[in-house]
The first five atom37 places (N, CA, C, CB, O) and aatype in JSON, in Angstrom:
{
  "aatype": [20, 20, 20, 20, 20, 20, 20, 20, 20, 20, 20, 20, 20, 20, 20, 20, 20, 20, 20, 20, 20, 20, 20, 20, 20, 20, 20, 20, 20, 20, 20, 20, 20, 20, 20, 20, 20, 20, 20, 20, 20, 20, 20, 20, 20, 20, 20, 20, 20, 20, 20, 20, 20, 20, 20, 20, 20, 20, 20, 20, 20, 20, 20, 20, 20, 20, 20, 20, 20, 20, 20, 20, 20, 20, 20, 20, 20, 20],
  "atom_mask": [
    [1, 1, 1, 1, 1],
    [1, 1, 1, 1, 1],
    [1, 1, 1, 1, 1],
    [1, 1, 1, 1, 1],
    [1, 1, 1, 1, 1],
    [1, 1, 1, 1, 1],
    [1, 1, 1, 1, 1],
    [1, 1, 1, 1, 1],
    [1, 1, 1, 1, 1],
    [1, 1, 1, 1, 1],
    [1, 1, 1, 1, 1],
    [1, 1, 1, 1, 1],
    [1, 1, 1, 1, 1],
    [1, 1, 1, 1, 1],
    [1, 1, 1, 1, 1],
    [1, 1, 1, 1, 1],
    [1, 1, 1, 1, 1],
    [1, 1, 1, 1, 1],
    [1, 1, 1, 1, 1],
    [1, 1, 1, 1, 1],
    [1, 1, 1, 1, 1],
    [1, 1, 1, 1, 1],
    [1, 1, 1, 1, 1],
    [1, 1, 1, 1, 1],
    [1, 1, 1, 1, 1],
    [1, 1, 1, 1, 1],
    [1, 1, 1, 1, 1],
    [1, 1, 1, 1, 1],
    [1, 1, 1, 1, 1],
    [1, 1, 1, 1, 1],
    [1, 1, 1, 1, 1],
    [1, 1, 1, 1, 1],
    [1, 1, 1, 1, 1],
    [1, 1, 1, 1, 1],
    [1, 1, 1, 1, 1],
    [1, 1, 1, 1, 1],
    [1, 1, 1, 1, 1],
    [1, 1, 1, 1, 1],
    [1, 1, 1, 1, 1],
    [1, 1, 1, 1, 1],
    [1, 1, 1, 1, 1],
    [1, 1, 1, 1, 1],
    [1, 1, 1, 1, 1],
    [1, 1, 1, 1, 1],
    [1, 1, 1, 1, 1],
    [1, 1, 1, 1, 1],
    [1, 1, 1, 1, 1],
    [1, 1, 1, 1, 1],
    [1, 1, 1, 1, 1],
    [1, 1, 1, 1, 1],
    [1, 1, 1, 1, 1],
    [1, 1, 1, 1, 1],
    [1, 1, 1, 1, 1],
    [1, 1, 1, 1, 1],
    [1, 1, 1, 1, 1],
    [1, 1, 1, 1, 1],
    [1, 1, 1, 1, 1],
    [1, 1, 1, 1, 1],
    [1, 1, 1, 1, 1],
    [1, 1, 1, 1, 1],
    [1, 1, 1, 1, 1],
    [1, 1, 1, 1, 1],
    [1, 1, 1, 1, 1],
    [1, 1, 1, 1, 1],
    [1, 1, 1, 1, 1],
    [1, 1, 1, 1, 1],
    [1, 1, 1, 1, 1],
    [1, 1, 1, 1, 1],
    [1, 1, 1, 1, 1],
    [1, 1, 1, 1, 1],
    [1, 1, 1, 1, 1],
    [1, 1, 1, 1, 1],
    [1, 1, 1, 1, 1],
    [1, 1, 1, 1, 1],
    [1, 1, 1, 1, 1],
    [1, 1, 1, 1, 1],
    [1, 1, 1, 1, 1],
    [1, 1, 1, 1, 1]
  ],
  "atom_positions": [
    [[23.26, -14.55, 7.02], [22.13, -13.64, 6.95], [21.13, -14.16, 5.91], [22.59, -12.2, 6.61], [21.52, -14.39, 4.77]],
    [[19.99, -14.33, 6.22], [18.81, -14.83, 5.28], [18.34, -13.85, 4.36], [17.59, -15.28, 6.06], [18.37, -12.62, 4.46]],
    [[17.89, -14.6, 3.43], [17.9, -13.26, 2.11], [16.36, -12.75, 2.43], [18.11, -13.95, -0.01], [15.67, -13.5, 3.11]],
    [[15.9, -11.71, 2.04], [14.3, -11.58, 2.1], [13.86, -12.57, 0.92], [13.69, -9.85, 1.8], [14.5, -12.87, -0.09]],
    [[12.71, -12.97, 1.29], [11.82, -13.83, 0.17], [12.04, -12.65, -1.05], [9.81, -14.2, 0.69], [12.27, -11.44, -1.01]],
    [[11.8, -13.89, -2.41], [10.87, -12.12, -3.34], [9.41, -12.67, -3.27], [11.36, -11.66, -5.71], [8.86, -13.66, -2.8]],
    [[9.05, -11.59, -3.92], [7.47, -11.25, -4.14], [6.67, -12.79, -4.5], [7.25, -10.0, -5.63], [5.71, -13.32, -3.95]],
    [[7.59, -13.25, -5.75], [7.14, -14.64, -6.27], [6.93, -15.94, -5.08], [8.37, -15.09, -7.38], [6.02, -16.73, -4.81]],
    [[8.42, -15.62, -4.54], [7.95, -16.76, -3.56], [7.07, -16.58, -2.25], [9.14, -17.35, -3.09], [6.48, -17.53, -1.74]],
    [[7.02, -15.31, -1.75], [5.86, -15.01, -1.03], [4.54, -15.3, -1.44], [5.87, -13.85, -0.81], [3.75, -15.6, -0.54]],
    [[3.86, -15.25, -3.3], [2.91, -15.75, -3.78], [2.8, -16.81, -3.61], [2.76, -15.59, -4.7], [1.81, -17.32, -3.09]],
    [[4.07, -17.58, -4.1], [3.22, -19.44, -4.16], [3.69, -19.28, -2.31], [4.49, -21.48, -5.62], [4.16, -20.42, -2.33]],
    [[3.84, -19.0, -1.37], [3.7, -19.76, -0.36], [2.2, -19.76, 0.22], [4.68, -19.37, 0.57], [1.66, -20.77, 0.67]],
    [[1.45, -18.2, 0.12], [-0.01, -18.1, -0.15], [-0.55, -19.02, -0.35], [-0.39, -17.46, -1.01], [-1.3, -19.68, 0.36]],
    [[-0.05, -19.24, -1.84], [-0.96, -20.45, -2.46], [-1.12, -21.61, -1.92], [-0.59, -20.86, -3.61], [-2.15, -22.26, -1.74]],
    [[0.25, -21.89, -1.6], [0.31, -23.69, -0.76], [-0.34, -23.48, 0.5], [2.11, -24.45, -0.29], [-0.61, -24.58, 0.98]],
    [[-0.71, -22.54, 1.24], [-1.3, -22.38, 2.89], [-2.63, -22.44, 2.14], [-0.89, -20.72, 4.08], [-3.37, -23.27, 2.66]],
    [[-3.14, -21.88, 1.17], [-4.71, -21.78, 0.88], [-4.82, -23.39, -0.05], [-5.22, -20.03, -0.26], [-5.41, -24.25, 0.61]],
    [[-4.54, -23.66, -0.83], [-4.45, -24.72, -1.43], [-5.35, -26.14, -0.44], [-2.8, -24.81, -1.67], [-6.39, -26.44, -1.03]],
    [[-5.14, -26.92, 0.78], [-5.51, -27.96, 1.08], [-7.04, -27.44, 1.98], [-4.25, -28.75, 1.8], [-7.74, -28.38, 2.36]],
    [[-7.49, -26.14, 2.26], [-8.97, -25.59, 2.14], [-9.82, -25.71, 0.23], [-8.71, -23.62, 2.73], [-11.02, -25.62, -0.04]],
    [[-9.31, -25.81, -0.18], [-9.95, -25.57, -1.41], [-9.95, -26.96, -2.5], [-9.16, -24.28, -2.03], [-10.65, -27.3, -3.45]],
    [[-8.6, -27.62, -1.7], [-8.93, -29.41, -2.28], [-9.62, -30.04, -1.39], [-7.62, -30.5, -2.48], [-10.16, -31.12, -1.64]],
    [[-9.69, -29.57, -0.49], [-11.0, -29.98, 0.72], [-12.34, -29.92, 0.07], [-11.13, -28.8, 2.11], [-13.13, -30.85, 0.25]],
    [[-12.6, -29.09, -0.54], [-13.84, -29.21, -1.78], [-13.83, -29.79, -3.02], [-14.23, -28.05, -2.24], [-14.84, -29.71, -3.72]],
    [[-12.82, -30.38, -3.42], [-12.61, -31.2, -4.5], [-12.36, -30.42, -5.17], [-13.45, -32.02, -4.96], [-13.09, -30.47, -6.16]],
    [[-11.28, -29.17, -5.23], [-10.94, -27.82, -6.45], [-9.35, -27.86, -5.9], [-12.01, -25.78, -6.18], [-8.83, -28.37, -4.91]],
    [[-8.86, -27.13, -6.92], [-7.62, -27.24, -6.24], [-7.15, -25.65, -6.96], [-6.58, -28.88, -6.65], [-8.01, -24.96, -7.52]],
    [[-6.05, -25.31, -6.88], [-5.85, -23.7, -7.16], [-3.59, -23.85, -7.99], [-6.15, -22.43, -4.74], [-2.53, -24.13, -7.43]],
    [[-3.9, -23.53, -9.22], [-2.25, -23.72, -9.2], [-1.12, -21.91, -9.36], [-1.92, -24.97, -10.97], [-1.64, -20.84, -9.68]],
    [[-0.35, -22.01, -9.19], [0.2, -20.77, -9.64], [0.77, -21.03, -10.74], [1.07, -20.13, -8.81], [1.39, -22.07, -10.99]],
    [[0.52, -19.65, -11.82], [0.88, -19.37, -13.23], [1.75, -18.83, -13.54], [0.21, -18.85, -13.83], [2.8, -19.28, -14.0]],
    [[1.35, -17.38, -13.26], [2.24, -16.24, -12.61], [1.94, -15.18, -12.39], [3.16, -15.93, -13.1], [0.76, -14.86, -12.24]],
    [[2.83, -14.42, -12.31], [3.0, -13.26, -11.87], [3.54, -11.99, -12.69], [3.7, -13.5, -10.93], [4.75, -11.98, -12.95]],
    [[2.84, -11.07, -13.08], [2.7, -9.99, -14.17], [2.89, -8.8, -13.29], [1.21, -9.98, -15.05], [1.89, -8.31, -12.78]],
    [[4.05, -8.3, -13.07], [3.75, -6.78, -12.24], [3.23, -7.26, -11.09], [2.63, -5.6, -12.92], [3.83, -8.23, -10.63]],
    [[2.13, -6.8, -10.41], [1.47, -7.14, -9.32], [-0.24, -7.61, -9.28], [1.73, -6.02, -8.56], [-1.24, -7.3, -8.64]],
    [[0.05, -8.34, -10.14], [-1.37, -9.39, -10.84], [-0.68, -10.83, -10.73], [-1.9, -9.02, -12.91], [0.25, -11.32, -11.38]],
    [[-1.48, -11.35, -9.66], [-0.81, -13.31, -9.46], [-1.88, -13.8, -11.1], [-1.78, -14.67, -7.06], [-2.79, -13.06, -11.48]],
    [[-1.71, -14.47, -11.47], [-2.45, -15.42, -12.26], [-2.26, -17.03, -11.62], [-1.87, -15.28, -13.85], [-1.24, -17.72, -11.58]],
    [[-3.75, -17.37, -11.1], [-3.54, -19.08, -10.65], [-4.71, -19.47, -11.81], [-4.05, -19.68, -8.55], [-5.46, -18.7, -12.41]],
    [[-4.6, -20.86, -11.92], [-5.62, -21.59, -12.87], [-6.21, -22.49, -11.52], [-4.82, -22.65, -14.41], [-5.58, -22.92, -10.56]],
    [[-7.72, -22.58, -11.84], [-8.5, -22.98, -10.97], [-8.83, -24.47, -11.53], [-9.65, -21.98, -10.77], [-9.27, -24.62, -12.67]],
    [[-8.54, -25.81, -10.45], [-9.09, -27.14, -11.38], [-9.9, -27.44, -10.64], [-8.22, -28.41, -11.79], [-10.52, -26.75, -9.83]],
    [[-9.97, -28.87, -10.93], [-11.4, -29.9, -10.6], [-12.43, -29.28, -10.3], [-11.35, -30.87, -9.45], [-13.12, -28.75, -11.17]],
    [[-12.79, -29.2, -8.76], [-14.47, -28.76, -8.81], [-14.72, -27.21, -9.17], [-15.24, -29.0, -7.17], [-15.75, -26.77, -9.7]],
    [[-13.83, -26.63, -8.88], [-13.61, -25.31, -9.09], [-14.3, -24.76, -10.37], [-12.19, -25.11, -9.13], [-15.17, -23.89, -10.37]],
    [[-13.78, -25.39, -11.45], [-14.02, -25.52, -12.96], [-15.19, -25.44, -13.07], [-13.59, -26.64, -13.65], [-15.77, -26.52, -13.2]],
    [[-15.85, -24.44, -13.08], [-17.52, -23.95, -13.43], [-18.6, -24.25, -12.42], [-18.12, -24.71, -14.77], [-19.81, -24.41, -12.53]],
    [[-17.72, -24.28, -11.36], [-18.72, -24.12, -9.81], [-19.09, -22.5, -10.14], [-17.61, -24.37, -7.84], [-18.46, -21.8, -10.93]],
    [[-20.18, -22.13, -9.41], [-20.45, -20.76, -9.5], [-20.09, -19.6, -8.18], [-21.9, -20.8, -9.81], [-20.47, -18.45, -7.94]],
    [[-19.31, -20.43, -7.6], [-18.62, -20.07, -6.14], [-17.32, -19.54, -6.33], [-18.44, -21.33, -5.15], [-16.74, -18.8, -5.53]],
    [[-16.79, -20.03, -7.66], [-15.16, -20.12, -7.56], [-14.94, -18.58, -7.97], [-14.3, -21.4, -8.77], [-14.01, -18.09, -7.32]],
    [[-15.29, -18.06, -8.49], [-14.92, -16.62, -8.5], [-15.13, -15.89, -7.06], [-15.82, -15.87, -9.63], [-14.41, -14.95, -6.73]],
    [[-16.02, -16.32, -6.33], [-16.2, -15.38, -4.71], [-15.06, -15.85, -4.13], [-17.67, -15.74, -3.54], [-14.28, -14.97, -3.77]],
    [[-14.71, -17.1, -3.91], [-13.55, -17.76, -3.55], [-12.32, -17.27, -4.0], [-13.63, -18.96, -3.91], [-11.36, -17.21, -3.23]],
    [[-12.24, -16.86, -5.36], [-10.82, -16.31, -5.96], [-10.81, -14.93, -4.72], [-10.89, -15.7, -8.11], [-10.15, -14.66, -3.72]],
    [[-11.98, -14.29, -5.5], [-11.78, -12.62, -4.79], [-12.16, -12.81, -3.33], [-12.96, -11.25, -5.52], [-11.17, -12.37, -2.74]],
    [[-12.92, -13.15, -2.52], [-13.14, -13.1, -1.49], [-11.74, -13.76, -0.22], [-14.47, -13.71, -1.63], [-11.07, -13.52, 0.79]],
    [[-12.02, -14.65, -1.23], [-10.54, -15.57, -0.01], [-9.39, -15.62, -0.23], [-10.46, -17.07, 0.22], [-8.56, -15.31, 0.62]],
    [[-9.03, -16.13, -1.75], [-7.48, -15.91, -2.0], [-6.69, -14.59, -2.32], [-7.19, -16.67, -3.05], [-5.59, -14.21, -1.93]],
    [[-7.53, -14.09, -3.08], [-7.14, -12.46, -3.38], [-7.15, -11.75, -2.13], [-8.22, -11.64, -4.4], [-6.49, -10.73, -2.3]],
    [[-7.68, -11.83, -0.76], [-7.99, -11.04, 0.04], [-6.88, -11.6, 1.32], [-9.61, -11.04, 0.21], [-6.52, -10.79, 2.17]],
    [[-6.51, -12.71, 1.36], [-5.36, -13.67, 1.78], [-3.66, -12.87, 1.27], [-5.72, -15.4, 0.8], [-2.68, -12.35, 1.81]],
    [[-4.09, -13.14, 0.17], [-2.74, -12.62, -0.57], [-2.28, -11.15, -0.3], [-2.95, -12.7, -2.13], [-1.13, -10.87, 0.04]],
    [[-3.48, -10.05, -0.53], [-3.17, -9.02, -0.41], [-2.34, -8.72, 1.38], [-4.51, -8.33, -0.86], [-1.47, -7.94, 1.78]],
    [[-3.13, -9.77, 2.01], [-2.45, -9.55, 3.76], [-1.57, -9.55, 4.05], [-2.58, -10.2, 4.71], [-0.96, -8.79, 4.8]],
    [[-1.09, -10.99, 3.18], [0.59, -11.34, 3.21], [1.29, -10.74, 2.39], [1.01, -12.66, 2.94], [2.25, -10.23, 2.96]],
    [[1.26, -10.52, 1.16], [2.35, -9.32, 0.19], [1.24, -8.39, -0.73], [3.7, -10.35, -1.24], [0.79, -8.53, -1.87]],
    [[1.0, -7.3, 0.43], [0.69, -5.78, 0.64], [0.61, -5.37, -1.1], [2.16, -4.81, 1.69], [-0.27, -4.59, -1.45]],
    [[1.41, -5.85, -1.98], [1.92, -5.13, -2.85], [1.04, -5.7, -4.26], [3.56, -5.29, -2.79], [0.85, -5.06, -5.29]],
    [[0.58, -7.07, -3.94], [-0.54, -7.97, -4.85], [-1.71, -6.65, -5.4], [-1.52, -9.46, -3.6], [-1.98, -5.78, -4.57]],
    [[-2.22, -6.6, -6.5], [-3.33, -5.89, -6.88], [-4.3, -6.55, -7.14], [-3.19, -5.17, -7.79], [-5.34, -5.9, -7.18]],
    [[-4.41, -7.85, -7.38], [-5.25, -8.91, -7.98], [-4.82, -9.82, -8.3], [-5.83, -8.71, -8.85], [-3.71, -9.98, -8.81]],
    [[-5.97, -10.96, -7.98], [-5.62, -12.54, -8.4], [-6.97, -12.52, -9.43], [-5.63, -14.01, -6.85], [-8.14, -12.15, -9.39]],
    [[-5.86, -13.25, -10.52], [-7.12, -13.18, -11.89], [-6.92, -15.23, -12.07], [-6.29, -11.75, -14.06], [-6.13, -16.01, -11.53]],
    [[-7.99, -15.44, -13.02], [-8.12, -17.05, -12.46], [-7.52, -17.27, -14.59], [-10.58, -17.89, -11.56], [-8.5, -17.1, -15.32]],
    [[-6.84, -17.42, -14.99], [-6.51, -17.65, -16.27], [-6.43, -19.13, -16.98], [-5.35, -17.05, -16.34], [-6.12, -19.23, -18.17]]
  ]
}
């Protein structure tokens, strides 16, 4: 019998499905962690003071995440 994922690994799998859209722009996205139901990822390369990367956090990954584990409240970029 297969165990259910937890929460954590349901996050980074998010991450790795969104991840090769976002190094496609020369940025890449890592996981930090996880506080209660707040992901923390650190945002690199182009990402790093593009003025996009926050619409991108909230618009795409935060809004991604929440689809797949319901239970996410926010992705903060730390």
């Amino acid at each position: 019998m297969a165990e259910e994922q937890s929460k954590e690994e349901r996050v980074k799998a998010v991450i790795e499905e969104i991840r090769p859209y976002i190094q496609a722009d020369g940025g890449d996205l890592e996981f930090v962690s996880l506080v209660g139901n707040v992901v923390n990822v650190r945002l690199r390369g182009a990402c790093c003071g593009c003025p996009g990367a926050r619409m991108t956090l909230k618009m795409g990954v935060e809004q991604r995440m929440k689809e797949v584990v319901p239970e996410i409240e926010a992705v903060e970029a730390v």
